[in-house]
N, C-alpha and C positions, 0 to 999 in steps of 0.2 A: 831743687833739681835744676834751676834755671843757672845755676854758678857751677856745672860741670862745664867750665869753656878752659881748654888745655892744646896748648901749652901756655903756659904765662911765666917768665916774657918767652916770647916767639921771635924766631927767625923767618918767618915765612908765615906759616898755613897755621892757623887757629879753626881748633873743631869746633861745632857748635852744639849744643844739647841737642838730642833726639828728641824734643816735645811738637806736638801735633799744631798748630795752628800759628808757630813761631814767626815774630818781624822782630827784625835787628834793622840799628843805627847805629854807623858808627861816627863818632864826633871826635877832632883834635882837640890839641890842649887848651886851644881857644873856647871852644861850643862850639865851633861851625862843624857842620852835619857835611863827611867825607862820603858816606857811602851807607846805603840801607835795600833790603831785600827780603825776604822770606822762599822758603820751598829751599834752600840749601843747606849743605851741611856742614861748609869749610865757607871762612873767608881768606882769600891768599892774599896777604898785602905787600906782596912780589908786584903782582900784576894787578896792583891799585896805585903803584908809583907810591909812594910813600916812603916820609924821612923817619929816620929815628928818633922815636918820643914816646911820651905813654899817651893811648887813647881809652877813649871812654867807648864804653859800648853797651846798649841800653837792649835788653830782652824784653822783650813785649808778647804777651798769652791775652787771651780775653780772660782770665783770671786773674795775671800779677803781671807786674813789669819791675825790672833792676836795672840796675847800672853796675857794671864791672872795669876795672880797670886796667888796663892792657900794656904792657912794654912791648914795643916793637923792635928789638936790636939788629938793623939791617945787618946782615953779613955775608 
């Protein structure tokens, strides 16, 4: 349930799964930690400044945690 995160790659706005108690991180190509939150449903990486590259993005439940990989193609 945690890998419904669409669109991949994105232009903009990536939705997030609807799971209850959800924290995301998102990290560049590097590991450095870009941006993290909970209680939302979209990340817009418009309005997080952001270049084009693929990032990693980490789902976090007090059950399970992933990592998903994300293309960013500015456009």
């Amino acid at each position: 349930m945690l890998q419904s995160v669409y669109p991949n790659p994105t232009t903009g706005i990536v939705n997030l799964p609807q799971v209850e108690g959800l924290y995301w991180q998102l990290h560049d190509a590097t590991g450095r930690l870009i941006a993290d939150g909970s209680g939302r449903k979209q990340i817009d990486f418009r309005t997080l400044g952001l270049a084009e590259q693929t990032y990693t993005l980490r789902l976090i439940t007090d059950e399970v945690s992933t990592s998903i990989k994300l293309v960013y193609l500015n456009q």
